[in-house]
N, C-alpha and C positions, 0 to 999 in steps of 0.2 A: 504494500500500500504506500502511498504517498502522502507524506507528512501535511499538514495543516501548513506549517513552516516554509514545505520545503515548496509548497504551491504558490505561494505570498511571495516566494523568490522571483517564484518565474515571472510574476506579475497579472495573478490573478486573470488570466489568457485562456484557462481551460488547455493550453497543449501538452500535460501530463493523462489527458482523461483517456480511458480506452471506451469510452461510449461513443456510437456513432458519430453524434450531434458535431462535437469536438474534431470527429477526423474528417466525416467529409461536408464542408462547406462548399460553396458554389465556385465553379471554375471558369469563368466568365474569358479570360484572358489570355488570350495567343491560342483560341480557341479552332480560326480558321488555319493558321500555318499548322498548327498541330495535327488537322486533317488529312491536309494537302499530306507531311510526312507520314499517317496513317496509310497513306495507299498505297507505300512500295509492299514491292512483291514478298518481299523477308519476311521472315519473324522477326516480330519488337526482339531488342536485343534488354536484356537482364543483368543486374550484377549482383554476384550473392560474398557480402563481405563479414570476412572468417575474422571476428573483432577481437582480440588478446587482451578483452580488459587489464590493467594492469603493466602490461609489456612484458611477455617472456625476453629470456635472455638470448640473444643469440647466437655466446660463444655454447650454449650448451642445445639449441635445437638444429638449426640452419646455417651457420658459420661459426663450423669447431676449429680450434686452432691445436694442431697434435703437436706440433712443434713446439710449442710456447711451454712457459716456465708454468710449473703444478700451479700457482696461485690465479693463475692465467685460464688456463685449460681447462678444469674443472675433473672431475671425478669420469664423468663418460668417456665414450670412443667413439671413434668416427668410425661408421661404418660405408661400404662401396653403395652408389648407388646404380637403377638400370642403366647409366649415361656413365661410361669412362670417364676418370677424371674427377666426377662428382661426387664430393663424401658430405654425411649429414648423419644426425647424432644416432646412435645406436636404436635409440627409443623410438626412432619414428621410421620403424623399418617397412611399414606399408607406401607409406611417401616415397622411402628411397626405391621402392619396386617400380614406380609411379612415374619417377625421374623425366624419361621422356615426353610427358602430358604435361611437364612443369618447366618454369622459368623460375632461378631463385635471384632475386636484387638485394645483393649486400652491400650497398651502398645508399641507402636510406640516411638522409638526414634532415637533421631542422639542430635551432640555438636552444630550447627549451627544456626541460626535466620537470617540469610540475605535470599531475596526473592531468587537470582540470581543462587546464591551457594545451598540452601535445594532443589531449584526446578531441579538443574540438579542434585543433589544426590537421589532423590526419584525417577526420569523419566531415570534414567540409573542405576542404582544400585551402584554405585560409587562416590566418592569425586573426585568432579573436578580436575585435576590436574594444579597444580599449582596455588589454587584458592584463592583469593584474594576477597574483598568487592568489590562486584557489579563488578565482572567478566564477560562482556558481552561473548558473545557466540563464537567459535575458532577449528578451524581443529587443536587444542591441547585436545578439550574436550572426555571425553568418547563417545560409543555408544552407543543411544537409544535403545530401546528392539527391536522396529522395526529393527534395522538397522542391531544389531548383529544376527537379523533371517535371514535377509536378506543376510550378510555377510557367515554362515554358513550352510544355506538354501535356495540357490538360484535359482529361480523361471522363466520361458522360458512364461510365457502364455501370457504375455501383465497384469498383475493384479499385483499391488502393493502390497508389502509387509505389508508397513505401509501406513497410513495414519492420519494425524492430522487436528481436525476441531473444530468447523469452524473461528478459530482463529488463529492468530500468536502472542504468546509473545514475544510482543516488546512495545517500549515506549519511542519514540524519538530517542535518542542515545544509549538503553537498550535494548540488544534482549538476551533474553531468552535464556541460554544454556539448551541441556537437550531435543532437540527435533529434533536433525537433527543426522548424522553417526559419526562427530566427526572427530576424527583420521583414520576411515575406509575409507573415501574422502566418494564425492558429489555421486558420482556412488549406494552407498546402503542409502542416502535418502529417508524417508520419504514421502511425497507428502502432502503437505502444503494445503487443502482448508482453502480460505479465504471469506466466504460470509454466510448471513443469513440464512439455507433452510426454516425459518420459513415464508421466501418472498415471494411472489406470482410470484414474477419474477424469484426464483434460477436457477441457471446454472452452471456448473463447463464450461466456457468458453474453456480449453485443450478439454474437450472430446465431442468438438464439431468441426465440419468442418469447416472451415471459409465459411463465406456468399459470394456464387455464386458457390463451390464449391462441387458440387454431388460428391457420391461414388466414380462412374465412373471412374469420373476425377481424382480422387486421387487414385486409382488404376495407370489409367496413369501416373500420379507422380512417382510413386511408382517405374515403368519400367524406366523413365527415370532416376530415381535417381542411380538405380543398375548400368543403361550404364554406368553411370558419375565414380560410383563407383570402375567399372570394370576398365577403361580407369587410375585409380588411384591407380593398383593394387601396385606401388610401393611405395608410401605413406601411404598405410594401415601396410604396414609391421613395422610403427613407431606405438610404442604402445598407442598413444592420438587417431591415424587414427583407429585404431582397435576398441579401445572405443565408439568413434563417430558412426562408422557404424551399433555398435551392437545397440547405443541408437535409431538409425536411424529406425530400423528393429523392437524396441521391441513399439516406439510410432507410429509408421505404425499397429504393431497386436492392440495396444491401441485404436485406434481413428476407426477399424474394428471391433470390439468385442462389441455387442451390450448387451451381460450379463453385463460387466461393466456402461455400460453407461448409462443402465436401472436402475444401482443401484442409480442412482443420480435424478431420474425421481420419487420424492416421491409422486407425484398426479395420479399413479399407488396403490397409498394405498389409501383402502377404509376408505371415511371419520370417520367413526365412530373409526377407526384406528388410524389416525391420531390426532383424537380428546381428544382419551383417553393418549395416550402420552401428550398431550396439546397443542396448537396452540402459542406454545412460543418458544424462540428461544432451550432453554434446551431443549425440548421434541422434537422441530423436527430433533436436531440434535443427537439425544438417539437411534430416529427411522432413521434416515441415518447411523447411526453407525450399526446399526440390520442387515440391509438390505448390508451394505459393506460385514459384518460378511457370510449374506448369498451365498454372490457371492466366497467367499475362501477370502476375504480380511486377514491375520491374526491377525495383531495387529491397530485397530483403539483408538485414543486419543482423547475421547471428553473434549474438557477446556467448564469449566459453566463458562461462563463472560467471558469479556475481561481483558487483564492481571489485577493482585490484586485484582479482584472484589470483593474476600471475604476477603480483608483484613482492617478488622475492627477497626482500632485504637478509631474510637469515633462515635457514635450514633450504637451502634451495634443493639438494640434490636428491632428496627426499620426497618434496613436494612436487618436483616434476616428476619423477620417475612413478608416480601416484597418476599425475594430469596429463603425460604427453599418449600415453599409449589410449587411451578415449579419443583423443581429440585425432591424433593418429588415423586411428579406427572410420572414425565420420567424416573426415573429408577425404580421404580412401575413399571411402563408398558414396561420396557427393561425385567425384568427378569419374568414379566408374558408371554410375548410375544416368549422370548428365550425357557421357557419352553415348551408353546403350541406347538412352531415347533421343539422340538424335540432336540433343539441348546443348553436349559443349561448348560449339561454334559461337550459339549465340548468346553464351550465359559466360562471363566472368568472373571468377573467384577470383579472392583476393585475401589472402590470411598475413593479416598484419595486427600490431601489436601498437601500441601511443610514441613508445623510442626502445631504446636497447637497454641495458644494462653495463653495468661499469666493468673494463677489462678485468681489473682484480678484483678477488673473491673477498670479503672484508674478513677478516682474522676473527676477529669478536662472534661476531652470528652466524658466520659461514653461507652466505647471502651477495646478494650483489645488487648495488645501487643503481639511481634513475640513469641515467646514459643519452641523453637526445643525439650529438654529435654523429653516432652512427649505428646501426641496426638494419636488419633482413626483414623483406617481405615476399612471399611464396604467391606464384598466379598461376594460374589455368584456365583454358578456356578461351571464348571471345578473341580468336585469333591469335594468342598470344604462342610463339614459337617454342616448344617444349624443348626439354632436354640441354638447355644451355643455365649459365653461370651470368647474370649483368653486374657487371661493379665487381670491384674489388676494395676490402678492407686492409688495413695493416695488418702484419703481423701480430698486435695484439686486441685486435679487431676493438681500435678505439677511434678512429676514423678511416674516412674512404681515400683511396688510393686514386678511384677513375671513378667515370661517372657517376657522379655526386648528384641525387637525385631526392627533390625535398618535397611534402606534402603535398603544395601547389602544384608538382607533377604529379602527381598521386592522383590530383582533383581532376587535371586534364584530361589524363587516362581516362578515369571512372565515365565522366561528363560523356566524352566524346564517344565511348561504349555505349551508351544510352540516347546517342544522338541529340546530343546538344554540343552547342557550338561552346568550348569552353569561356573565349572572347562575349556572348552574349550581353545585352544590358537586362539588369533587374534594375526593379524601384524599392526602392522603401516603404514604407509605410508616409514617409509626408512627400511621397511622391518622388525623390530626388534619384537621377540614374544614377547604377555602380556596374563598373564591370565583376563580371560573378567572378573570373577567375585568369588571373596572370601567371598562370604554370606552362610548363611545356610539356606534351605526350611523350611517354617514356616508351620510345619509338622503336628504342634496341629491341625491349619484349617483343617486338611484331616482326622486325627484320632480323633479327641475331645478330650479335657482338662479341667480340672475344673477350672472356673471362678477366 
């Protein structure tokens, strides 16, 4: 649940709610170009991003260093991946089988280490504005990838644009920037699940009826609601009434559209299906993210753990040797699965973390600190050329060597996978243009580069 506190932060917006009302509001805006790009012959293209609350390390998942001094190196070993050449930690031996369906960039950077600030510079392609240590979340911040799809590609069918699972980062008085529209307001939102799928009990509660309530009956609703509507046609003419009504119309086709609501029905997948994602929370929510992907969902955000889960300051080799082999497990079986149906091509993973971790292991806790300067992130999919190394780290993989590639590229990437122009104008809320994004496509993933 989300704190009283932690609501009053965001400014009292409604975009922490998982009710309809809050996710879809009316999409009035870049309505006809968004058509016009509706009618090429492809599939929408998708991006399903593998979110490392926290930031794993990198010298112990994706860029081991076996040469380097014990304080350096850590406890693991580097094991062969399917691609000569390529080694990657012991623990994540599904991945290393994988090697050629992946591109790994170790050369990830940005200036930052606070959780608050790198997590909304990597989940929007920007530095916070105005950002500040432990800058909780504000209709001041950027917009999510979802949200500027949303913003400049907007969508009539009842089907969210984005969606973020199955967690919300927050933490008391601490929420997360970096996951909701920002400055675009509550209307190009996200959609927030908050619960297990790996429970026997899951249910996204919005895309369900309330209890005693049939179709039928809500059909009824639905008539009575447009009378009331009608009867108020001069209060729609104020632009909050216009709003409301469209949100009114687009969680009416929502809670109707039984392709959505099938996607949240994962005991519709056959168990052997299910199993080989893993019966953990990472895996069943890998395979809900698959399954959103199939229904046209375009950008789903899976967070592994609840907020900082990989953030390791002490007994690290422990707790990943517990976390990596799950997570392992379910993006294995996301880009096996993506491929069988057909979906890699068009669907981008992207498993990344907020920044790295400090070369040396700190003596005291046996942990390793924040690290922005440099760190690994894993792709596949969406064109991106398998089987190769981009970037290279030092020696004790404390910064990059070659192509030095920072969030903003990150943004570009994503953007322009989703068909947006990363260059685009957004407005603000008082109306004023901002370019969404000054990065550049990290172009090596699509043509190869030498290591």
């Amino acid at each position: 649940m989300i704190s009283r506190r932690a609501a009053i932060q965001i400014g009292c917006s409604g975009m922490l709610g998982v009710g309809l009302p809050q996710l879809f509001a009316g999409r009035a805006r870049a309505a006809v170009a968004a058509e016009q790009i509706g009618r090429s012959a492809n599939r929408p293209k998708s991006v399903v991003i593998v979110f490392l609350t926290g930031a794993a390390s990198h010298h112990d998942t994706l860029d081991m260093k076996p040469e380097a001094p014990a304080e350096v190196r850590g406890e693991f070993k580097a094991i062969d991946t399917s691609v000569p050449g390529i080694q990657i930690c012991e623990h994540l031996p599904r991945l290393a089988a994988r090697a050629q369906r992946c591109a790994i960039v170790r050369s990830m950077t940005h200036g930052d280490n606070n959780h608050l600030m790198s997590t909304h510079h990597v989940l929007t392609g920007h530095l916070q504005p105005g950002a500040f240590f432990d800058k909780v979340a504000s209709r001041d911040d950027w917009p999510s990838y979802s949200a500027a799809c949303d913003y400049l590609r907007p969508r009539h069918d009842g089907i969210p644009t984005g969606v973020n699972l199955p967690t919300f980062l927050s933490d008391r008085v601490l929420t997360w920037p970096g996951q909701h529209a920002g400055l675009l307001g509550p209307r190009h939102d996200p959609w927030q699940i908050t619960g297990d799928p790996n429970k026997p009990d899951f249910r996204v509660d919005s895309l369900h009826l309330a209890k005693g309530i049939e179709l039928g009956r809500l059909e009824h609703r639905q008539s009575l609601l447009a009378d009331v509507n009608r009867q108020q046609a001069g209060m729609i003419e104020a632009s909050e009434c216009r709003r409301l009504s469209d949100e009114q119309q687009l969680a009416f086709t929502m809670l109707t559209s039984s392709k959505l609501t099938q996607a949240f029905e994962l005991d519709r997948e056959p168990a052997e299906v299910r199993d080989r994602y893993g019966r953990h929370t990472y895996g069943q929510s890998l395979l809900l993210a698959r399954r959103l992907v199939q229904v046209g969902v375009p950008v789903v955000q899976a967070n592994m753990g609840s907020v900082q889960s990989w953030d390791h300051h002490g007994n690290i080799f422990p707790m990943l040797k517990r976390m990596l082999p799950p997570l392992d497990q379910g993006v294995a079986a996301l880009i096996d699965d993506l491929g069988d149906l057909g979906l890699l091509d068009q669907t981008l993973v992207v498993m990344v973390g907020e920044f790295g971790r400090t070369p040396k292991i700190n003596a005291q806790a046996g942990g390793r600190d924040h690290w922005g300067p440099c760190f690994s992130a894993l792709f596949a999919g969406g064109g991106v050329q398998g089987g190769q190394v981009v970037g290279k780290s030092d020696k004790i993989g404390a910064y990059p060597l070659s192509s030095p590639f920072s969030p903003d590229d990150l943004g570009a990437t994503i953007l322009r996978q989703l068909g947006v122009d990363p260059a685009s104008e957004i407005r603000d809320r008082q109306g004023r243009p901002l370019q969404l994004n000054r990065g550049t496509v990290m172009q090596p993933l699509f043509n190869g580069a030498p290591s």
